[in-house]
C-alpha positions, -999 to +999 in steps of 0.1 A: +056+374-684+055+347-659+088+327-653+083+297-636+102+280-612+109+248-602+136+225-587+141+186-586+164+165-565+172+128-553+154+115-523+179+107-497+155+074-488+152+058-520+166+086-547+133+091-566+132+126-581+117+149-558+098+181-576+092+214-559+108+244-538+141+240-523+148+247-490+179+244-466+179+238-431+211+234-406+211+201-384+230+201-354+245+162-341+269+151-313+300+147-326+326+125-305+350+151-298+333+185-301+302+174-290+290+194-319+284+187-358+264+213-378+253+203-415+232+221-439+202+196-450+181+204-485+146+198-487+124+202-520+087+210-508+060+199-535+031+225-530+008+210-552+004+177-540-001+184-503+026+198-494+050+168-493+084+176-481+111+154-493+152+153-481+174+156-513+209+149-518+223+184-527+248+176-556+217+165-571+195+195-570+188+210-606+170+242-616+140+245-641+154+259-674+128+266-708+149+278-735+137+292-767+130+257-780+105+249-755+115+217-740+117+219-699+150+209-687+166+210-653+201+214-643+222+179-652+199+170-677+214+149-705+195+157-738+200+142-775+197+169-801+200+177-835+218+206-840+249+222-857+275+240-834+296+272-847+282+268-883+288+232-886+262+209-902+234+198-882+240+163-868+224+143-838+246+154-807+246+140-769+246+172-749+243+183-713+223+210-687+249+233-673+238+258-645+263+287-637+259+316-617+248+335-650+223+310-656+223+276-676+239+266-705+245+238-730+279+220-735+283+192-765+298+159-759+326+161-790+366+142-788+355+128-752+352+158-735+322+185-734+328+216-751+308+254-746+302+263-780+293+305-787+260+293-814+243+264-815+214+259-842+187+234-825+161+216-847+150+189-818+160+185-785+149+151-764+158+147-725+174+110-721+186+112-685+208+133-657+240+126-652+229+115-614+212+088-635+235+079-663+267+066-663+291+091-665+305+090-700 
């Protein structure tokens, strides 16, 4: 089985999407008082196209997910699907990427709020944004 593995980000310079590796690096500036300011800086390395490294905005950074479905999606992705949720019938739903430290989930827009739901039945799923894209609803 090969899993593949993928990240995408903001560019810092212009806030394109940025697809690749992710890397961190620490950058040291002067800092009025201390003389000293350390901050971590996130990269995203595309290996294919000749190795262009790009500076990301971290909050931005998603992970490559393929569920059973077979769409790819990436962490924050905001997706339109047709599904039913705990046995409910099968509807069009907005729905978003979550990524925990177990691995990503769906939640389901529903009462203006997102909800985790234990089963959802998918027919169709579409990606229609990121929530670093979209306004936030």
């Amino acid at each position: 089985m090969n899993r593949e593995i993928l990240f995408k980000g903001k560019k810092v310079d212009n806030e394109d999407w940025a697809y690749g590796y992710v890397s961190k690096t620490r950058r040291l500036e002067k800092h009025k008082v201390t003389n000293r300011k350390e901050e971590l800086v996130y990269h995203i390395t595309d290996w294919v196209d000749n190795m262009i490294v790009e500076q990301v905005i971290s909050e931005t950074i998603g992970q490559l997910w393929i569920p059973s479905i077979g769409i790819r999606l990436f962490g924050g992705d905001l997706i339109e699907a047709y599904c039913a949720v705990n046995g409910s019938g099968k509807k069009t739903r907005k729905c978003k990427v979550i990524e925990t430290d177990k691995g990503h989930s769906i939640v389901v827009w529903h009462k203006k709020a997102w909800w985790a739901y234990s089963y959802i039945d998918f027919t169709s799923i579409e990606a229609i944004g990121n929530i670093h894209d979209t306004p936030k609803t």
